[in-house]
ZADO-1210 file (C-alpha; in nm, 4 decimals, padded with zeros to 6 digits):
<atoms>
<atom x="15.5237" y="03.9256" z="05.1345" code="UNK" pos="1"/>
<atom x="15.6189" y="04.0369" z="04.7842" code="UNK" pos="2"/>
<atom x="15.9878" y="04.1968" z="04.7447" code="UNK" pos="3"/>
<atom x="16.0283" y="04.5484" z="04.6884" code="UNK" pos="4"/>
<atom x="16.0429" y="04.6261" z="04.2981" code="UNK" pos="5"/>
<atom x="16.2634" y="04.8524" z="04.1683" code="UNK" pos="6"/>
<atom x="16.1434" y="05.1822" z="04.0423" code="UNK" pos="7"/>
<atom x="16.2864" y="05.1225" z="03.6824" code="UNK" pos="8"/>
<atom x="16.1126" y="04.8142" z="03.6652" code="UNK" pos="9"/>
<atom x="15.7732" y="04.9936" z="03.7603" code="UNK" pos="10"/>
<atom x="15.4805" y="04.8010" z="03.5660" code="UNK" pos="11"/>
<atom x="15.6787" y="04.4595" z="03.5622" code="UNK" pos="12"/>
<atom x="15.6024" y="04.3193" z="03.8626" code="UNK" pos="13"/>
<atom x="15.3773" y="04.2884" z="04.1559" code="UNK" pos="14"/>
<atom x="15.3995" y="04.5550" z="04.3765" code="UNK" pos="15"/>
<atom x="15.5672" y="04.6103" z="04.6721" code="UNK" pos="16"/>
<atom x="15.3546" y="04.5342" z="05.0017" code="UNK" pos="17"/>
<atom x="15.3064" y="04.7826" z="05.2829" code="UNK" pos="18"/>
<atom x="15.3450" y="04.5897" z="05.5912" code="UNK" pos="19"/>
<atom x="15.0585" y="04.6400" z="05.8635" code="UNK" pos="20"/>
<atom x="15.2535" y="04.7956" z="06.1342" code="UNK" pos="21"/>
<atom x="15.3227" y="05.0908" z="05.8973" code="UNK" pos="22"/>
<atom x="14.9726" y="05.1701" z="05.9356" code="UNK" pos="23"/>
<atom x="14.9916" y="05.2327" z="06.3129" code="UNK" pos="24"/>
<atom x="15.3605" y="05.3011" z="06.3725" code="UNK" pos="25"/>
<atom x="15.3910" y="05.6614" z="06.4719" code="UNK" pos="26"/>
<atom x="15.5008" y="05.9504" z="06.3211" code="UNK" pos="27"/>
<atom x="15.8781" y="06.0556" z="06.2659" code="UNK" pos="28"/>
<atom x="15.7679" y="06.3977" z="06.2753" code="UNK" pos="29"/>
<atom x="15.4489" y="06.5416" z="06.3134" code="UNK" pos="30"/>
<atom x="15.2411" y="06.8962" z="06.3520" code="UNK" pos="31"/>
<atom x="15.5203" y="07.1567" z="06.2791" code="UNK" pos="32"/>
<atom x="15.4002" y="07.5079" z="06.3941" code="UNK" pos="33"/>
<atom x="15.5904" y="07.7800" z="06.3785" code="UNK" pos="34"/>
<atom x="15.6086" y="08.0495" z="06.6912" code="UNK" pos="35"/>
<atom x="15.4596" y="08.3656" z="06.6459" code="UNK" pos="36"/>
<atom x="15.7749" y="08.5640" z="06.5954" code="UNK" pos="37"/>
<atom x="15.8821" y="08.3156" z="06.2956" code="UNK" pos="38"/>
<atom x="16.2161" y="08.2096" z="06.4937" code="UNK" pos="39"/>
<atom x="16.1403" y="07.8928" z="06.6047" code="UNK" pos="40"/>
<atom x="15.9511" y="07.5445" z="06.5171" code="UNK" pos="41"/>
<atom x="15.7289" y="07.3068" z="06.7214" code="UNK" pos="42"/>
<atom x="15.6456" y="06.9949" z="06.6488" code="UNK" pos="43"/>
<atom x="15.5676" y="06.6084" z="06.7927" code="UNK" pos="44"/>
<atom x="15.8491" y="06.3376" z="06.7728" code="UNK" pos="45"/>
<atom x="15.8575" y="05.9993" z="06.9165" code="UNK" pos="46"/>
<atom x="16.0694" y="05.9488" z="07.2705" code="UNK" pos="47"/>
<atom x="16.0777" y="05.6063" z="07.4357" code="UNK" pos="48"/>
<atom x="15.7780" y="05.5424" z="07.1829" code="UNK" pos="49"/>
<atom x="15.5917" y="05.8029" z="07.2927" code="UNK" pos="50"/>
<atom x="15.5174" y="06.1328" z="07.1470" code="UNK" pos="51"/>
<atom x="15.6348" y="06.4549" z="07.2657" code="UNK" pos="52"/>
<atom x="15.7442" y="06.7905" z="07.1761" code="UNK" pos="53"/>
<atom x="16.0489" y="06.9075" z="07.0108" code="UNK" pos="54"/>
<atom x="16.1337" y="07.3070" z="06.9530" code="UNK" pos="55"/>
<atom x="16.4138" y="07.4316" z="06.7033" code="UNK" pos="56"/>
<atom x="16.5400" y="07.7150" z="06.6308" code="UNK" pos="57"/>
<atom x="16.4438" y="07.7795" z="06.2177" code="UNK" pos="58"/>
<atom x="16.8197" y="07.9235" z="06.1580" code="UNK" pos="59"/>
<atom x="17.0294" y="07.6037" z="06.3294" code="UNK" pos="60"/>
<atom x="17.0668" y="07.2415" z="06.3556" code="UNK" pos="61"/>
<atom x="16.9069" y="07.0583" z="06.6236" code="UNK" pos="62"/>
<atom x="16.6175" y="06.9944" z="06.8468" code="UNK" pos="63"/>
<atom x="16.5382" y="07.0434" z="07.2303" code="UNK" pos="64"/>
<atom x="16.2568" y="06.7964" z="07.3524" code="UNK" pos="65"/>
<atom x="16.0874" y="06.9836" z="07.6162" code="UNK" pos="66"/>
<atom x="15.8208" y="06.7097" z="07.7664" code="UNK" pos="67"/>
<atom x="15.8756" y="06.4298" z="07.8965" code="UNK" pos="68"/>
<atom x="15.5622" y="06.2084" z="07.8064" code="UNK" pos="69"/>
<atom x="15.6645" y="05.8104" z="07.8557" code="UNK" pos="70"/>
<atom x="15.3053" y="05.7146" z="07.9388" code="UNK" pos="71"/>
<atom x="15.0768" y="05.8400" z="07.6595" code="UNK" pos="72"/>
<atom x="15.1545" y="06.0378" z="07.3830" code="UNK" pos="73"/>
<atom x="15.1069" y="06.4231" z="07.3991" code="UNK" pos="74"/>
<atom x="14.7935" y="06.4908" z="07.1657" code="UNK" pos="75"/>
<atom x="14.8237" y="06.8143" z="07.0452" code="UNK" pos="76"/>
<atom x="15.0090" y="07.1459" z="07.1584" code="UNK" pos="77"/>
<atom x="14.9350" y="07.5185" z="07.0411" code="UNK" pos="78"/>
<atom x="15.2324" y="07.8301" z="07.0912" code="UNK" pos="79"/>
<atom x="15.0818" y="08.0118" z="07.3758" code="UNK" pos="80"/>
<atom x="15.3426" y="08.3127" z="07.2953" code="UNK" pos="81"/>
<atom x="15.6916" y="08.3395" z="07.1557" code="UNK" pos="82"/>
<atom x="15.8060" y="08.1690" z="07.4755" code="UNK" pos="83"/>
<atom x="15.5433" y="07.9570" z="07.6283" code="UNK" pos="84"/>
<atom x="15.3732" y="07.5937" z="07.4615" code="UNK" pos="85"/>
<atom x="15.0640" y="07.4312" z="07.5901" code="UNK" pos="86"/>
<atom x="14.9937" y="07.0832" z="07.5308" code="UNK" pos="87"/>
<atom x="14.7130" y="06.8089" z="07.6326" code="UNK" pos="88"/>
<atom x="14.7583" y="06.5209" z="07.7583" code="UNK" pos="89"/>
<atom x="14.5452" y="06.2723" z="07.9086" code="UNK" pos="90"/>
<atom x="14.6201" y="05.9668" z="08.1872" code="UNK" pos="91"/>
<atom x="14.6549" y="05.6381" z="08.1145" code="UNK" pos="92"/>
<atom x="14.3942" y="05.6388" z="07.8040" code="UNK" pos="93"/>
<atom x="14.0902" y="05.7972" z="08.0039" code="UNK" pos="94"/>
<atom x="14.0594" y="06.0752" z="07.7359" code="UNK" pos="95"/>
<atom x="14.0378" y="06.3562" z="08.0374" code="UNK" pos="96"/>
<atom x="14.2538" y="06.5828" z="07.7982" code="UNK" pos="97"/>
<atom x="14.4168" y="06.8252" z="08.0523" code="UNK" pos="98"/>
<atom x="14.6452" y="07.1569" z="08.0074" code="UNK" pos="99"/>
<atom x="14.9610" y="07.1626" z="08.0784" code="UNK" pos="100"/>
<atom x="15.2354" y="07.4275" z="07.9829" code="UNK" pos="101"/>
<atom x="15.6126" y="07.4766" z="07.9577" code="UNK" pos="102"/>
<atom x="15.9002" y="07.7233" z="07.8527" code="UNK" pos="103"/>
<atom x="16.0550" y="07.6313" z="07.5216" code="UNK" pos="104"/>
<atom x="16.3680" y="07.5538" z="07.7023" code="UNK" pos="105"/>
<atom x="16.2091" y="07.2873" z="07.8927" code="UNK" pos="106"/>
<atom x="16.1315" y="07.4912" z="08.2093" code="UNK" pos="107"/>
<atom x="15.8622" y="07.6142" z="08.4273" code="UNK" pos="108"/>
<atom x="15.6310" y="07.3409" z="08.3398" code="UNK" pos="109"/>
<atom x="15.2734" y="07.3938" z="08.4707" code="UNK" pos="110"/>
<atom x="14.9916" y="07.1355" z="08.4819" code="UNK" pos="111"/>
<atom x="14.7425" y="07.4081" z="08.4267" code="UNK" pos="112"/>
<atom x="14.4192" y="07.2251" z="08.4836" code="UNK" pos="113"/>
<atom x="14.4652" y="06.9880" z="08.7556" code="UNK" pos="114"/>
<atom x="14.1194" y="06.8491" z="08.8130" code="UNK" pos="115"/>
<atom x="14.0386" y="06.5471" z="08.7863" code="UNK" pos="116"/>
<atom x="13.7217" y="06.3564" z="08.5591" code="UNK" pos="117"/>
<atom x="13.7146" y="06.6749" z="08.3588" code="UNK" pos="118"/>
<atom x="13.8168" y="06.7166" z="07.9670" code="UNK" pos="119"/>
<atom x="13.9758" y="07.0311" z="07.8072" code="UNK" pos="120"/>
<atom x="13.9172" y="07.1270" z="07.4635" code="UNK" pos="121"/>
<atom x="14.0977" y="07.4397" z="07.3055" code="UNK" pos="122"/>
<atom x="13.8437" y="07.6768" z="07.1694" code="UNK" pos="123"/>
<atom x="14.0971" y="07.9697" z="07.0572" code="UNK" pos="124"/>
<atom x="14.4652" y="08.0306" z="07.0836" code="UNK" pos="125"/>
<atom x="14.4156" y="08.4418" z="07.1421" code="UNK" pos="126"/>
<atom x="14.6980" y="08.4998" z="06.9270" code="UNK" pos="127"/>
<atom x="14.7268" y="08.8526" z="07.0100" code="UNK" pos="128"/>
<atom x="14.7410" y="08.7497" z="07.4062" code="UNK" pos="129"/>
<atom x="15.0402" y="08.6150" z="07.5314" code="UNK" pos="130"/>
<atom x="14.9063" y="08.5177" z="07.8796" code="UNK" pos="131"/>
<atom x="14.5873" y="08.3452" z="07.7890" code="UNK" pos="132"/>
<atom x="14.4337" y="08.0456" z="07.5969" code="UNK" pos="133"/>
<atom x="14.0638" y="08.0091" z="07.5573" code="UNK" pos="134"/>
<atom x="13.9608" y="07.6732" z="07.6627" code="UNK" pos="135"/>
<atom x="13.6539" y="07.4719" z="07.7260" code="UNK" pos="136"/>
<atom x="13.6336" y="07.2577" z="07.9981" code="UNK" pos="137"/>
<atom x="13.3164" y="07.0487" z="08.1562" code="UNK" pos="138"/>
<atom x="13.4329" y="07.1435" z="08.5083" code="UNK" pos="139"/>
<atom x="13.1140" y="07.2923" z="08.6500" code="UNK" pos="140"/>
<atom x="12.8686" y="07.0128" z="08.5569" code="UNK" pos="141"/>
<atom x="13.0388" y="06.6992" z="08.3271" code="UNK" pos="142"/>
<atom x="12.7396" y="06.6417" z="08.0706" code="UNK" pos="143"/>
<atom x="12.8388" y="07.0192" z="07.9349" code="UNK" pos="144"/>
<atom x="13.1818" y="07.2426" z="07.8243" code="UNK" pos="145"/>
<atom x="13.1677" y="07.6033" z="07.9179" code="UNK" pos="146"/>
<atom x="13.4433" y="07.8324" z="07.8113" code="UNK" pos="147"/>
<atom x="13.7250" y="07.9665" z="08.0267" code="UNK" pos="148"/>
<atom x="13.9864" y="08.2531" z="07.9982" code="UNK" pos="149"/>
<atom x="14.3197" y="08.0135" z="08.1107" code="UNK" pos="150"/>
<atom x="14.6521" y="08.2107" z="08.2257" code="UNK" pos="151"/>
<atom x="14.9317" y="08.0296" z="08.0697" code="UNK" pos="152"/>
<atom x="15.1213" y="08.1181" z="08.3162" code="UNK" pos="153"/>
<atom x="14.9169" y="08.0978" z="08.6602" code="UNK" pos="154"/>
<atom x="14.6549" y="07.8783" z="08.5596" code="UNK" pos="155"/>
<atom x="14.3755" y="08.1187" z="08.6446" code="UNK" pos="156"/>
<atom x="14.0362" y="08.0338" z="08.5330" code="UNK" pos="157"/>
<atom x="13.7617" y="08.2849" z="08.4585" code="UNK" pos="158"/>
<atom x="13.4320" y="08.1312" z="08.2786" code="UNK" pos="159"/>
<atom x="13.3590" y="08.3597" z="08.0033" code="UNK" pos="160"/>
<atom x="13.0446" y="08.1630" z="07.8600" code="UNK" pos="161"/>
<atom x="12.8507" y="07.9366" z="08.0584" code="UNK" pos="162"/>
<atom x="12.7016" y="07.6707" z="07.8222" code="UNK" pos="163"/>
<atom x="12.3125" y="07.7357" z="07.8195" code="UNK" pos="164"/>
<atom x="12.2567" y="07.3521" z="07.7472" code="UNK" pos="165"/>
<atom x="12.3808" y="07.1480" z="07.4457" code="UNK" pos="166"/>
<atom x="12.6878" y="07.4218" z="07.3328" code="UNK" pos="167"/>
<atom x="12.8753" y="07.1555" z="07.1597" code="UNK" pos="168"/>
<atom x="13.1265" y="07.3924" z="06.9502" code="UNK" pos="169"/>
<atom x="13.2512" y="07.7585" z="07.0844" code="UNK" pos="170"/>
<atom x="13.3620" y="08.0346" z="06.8310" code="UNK" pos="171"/>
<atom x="13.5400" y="08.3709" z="06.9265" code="UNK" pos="172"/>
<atom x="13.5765" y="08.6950" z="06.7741" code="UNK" pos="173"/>
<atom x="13.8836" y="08.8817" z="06.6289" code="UNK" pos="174"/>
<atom x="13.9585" y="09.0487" z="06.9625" code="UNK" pos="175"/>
<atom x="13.8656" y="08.6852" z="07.1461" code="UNK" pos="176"/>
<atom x="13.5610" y="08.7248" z="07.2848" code="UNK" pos="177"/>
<atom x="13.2785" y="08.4053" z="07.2687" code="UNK" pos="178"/>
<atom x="13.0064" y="08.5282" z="07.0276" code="UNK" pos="179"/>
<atom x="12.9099" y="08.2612" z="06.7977" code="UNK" pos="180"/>
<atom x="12.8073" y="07.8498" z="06.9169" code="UNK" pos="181"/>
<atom x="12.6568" y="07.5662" z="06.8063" code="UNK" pos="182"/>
<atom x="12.4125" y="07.3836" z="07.0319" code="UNK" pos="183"/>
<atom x="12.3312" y="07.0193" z="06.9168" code="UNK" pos="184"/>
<atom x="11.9941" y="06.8558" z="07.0506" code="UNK" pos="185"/>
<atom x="11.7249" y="06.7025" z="06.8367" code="UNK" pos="186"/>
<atom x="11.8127" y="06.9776" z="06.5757" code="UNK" pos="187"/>
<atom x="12.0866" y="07.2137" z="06.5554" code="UNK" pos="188"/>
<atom x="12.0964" y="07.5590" z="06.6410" code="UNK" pos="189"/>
<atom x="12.3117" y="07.8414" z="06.5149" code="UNK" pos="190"/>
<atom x="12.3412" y="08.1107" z="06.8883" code="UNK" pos="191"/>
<atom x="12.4556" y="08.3990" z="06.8825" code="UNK" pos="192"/>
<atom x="12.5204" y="08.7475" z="07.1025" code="UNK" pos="193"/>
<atom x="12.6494" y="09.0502" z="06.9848" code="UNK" pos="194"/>
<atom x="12.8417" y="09.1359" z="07.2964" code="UNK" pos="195"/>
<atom x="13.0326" y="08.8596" z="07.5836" code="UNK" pos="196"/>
<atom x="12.7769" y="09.0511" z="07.8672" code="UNK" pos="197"/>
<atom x="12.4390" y="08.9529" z="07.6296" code="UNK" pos="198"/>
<atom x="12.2994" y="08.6432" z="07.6594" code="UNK" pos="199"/>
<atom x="12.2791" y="08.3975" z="07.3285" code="UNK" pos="200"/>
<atom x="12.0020" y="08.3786" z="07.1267" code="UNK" pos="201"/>
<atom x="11.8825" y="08.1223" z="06.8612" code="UNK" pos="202"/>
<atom x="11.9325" y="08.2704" z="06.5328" code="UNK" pos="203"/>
<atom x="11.9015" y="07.9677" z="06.3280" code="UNK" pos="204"/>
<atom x="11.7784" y="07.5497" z="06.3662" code="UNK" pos="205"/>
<atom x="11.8699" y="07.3221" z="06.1244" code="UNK" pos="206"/>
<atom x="11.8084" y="06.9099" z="06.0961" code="UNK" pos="207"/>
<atom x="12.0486" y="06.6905" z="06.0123" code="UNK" pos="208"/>
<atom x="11.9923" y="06.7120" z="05.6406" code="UNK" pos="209"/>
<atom x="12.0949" y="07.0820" z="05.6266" code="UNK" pos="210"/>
<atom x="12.3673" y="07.2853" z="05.8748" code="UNK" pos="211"/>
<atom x="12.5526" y="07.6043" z="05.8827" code="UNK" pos="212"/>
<atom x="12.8881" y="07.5680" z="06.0172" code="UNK" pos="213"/>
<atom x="13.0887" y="07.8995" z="06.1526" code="UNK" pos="214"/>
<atom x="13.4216" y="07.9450" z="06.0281" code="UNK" pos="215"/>
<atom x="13.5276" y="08.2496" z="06.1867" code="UNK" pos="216"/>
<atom x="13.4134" y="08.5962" z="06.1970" code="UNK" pos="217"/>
<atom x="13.4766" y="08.8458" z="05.9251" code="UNK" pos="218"/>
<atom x="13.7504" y="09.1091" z="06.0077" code="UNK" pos="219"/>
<atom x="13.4916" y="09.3943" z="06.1583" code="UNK" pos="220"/>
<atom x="13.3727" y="09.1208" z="06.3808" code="UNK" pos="221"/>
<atom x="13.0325" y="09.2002" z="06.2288" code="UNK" pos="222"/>
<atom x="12.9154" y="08.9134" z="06.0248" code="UNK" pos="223"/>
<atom x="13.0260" y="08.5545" z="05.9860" code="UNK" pos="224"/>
<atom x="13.2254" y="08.3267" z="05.7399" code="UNK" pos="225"/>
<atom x="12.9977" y="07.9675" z="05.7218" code="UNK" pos="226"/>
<atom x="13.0031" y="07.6793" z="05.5659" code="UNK" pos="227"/>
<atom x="12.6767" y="07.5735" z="05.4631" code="UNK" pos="228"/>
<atom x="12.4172" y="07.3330" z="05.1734" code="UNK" pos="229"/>
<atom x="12.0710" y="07.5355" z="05.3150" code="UNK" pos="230"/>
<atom x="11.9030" y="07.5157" z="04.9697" code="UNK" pos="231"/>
<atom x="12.1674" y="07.3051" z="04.7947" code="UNK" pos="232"/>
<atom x="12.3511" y="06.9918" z="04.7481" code="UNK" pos="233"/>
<atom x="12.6766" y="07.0672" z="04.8454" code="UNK" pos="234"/>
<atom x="12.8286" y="07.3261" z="05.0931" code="UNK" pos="235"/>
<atom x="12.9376" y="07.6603" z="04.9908" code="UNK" pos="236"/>
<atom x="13.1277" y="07.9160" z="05.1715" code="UNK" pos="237"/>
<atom x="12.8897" y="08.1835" z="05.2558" code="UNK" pos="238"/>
<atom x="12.9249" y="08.5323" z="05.4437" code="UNK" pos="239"/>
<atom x="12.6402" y="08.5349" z="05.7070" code="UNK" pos="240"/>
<atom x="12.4591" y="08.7997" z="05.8531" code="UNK" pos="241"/>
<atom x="12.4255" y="08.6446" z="06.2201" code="UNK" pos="242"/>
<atom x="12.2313" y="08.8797" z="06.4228" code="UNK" pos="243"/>
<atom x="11.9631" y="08.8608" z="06.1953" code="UNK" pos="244"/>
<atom x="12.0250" y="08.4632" z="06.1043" code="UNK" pos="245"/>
<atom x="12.0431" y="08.5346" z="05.6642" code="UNK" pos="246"/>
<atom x="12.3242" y="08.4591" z="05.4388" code="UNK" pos="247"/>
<atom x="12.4647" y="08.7379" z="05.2372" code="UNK" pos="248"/>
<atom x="12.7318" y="08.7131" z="05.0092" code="UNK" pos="249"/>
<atom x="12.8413" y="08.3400" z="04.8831" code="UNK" pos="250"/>
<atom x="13.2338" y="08.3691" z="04.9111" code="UNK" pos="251"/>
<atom x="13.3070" y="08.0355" z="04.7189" code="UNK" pos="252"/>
<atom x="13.1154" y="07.6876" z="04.5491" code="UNK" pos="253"/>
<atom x="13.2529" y="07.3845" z="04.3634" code="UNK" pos="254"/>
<atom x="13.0240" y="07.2261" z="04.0819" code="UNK" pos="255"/>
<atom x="13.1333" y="06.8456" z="04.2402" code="UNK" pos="256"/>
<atom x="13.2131" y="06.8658" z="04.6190" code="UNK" pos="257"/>
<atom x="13.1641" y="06.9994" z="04.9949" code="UNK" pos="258"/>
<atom x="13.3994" y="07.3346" z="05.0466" code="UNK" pos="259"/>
<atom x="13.4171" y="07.3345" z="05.3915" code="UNK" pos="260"/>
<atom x="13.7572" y="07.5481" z="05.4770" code="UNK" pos="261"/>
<atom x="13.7991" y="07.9001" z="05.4095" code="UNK" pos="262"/>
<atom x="14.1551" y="08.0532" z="05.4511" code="UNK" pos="263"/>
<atom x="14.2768" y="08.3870" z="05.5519" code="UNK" pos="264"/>
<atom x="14.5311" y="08.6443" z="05.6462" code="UNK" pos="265"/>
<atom x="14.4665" y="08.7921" z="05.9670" code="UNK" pos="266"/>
<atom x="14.7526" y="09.0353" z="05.9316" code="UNK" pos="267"/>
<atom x="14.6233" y="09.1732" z="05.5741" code="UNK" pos="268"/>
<atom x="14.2753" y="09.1089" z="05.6997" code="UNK" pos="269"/>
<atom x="14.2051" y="08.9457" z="05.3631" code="UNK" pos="270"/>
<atom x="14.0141" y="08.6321" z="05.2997" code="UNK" pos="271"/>
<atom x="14.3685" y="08.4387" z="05.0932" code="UNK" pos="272"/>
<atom x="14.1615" y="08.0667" z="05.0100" code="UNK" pos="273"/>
<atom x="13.9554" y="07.7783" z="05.0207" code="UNK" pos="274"/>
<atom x="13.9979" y="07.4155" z="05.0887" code="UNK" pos="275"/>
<atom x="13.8122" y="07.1271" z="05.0085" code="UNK" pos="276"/>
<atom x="13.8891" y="06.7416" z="04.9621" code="UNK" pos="277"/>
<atom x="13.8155" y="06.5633" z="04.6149" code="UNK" pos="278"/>
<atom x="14.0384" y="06.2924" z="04.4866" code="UNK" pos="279"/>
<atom x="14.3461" y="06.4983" z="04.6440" code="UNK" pos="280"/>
<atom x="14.3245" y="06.7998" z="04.8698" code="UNK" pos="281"/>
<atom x="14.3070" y="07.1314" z="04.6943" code="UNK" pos="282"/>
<atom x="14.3465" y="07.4587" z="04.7517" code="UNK" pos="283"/>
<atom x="14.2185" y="07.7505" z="04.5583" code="UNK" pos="284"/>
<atom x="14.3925" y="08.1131" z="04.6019" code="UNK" pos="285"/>
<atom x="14.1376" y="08.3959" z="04.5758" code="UNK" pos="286"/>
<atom x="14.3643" y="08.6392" z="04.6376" code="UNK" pos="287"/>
</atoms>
């Protein structure tokens, strides 16, 4: 392995080799989120080579952990209110990602969806709910994920949309109700229902050559924001008219690559950006 080379000799010598365990050594620190009121910070740090959550307050030195994962590493976690953090975590590799929940002082820890052979995929966060996450879960047949309202707090369970089929990605409104889906078969269809008590309809099918992904739904909770290359080479950022299954406005292109993110301010209820990846990751302001 060749020595490490001095910066001020950059250019006059081989360079330095990155040994192969850096590739898969974990994280120091990972996934910072900050809590809804702005006062404290989240994120995942090793323990006993696993890793687990750590909360700080933003104004002082020093981090609580608050799991205690030795086993497998916790694989995400989301601020279910100022107070409150739910994580998944599955057992011993079986990718059965299930809820659990606990205070950010390390208390009142919850395994919130106890069942076992069944997965749990966050669909929405509900940040204006502090008692509920929505989550999907394949817990009434295991070939498909329907979507459940989860307490936080109780682990209550109430199915909210029951997957027709082939629902492979779930998409709530402003106010957190299931309105939008993607259903993934032969082709792919674009479903949609105006109201949580309609049933979906097919609005749109695309092949595999063309698709029209939803981003999230515009602040009157009228329309949609997509990503989508029907008619063109590269994916644009699109506002979509999805009762009637038309685009409307095109929000944002790049002459050279996909743009597949569209950022936003839910407070100002403006549209702030886009992402997309080139050479480096960029991000254009549009407001």
């Amino acid at each position: 392995m060749a020595e490490d080379v001095n910066p001020s000799n950059a250019g006059k010598g081989p360079p330095r080799l990155i040994p192969l365990e850096d590739f898969f050594r974990s994280p120091a620190k990972t996934d910072f989120q900050l809590s809804p009121n702005g006062e404290f910070v989240a994120y995942l740090q090793p323990w006993q080579g696993r890793l687990n959550v750590y909360v700080q307050r933003v104004d002082q030195e020093g981090a609580l952990r608050i799991t205690g994962a030795t086993n497998r590493d916790i694989g995400s976690f989301v601020w279910a209110n100022n107070h409150r953090i739910g994580y998944v975590q599955d057992r011993g590799g079986d990718e059965n990602w299930h809820m659990h929940a606990v205070d950010i002082d390390g208390s009142n820890y919850m395994e919130l969806t106890p069942f076992e052979g069944v997965q749990v995929q966050l669909v929405d966060k509900l940040e204006d709910d502090d008692e509920h996450l929505l989550v999907a879960m394949n817990h009434r047949s295991r070939r498909m994920f329907d979507v459940y309202r989860l307490n936080v707090n109780s682990g209550r369970l109430e199915m909210v949309a029951e997957n027709p089929s082939s629902v492979t990605h779930w998409l709530a409104d402003n106010q957190g109700k299931v309105r939008a889906a993607l259903a993934t078969h032969a082709n792919i269809a674009l479903l949609y229902r105006r109201t949580e008590s309609d049933p979906f309809k097919t609005v749109l099918t695309t092949d595999f050559k063309e698709s029209v992904w939803p981003l999230f739904f515009t602040f009157d909770d009228k329309d949609l924001y997509v990503s989508s290359n029907i008619g063109r080479d590269r994916k644009a950022i699109y506002r979509y008219d999805a009762e009637n299954g038309v685009p409307l406005d095109l929000i944002y292109e790049h002459p050279h690559v996909d743009v597949t993110e569209l950022l936003r301010s839910k407070k100002r209820r403006v549209i702030t950006g886009v992402s997309f990846f080139c050479r480096q990751t960029a991000i254009s302001l549009l407001r």
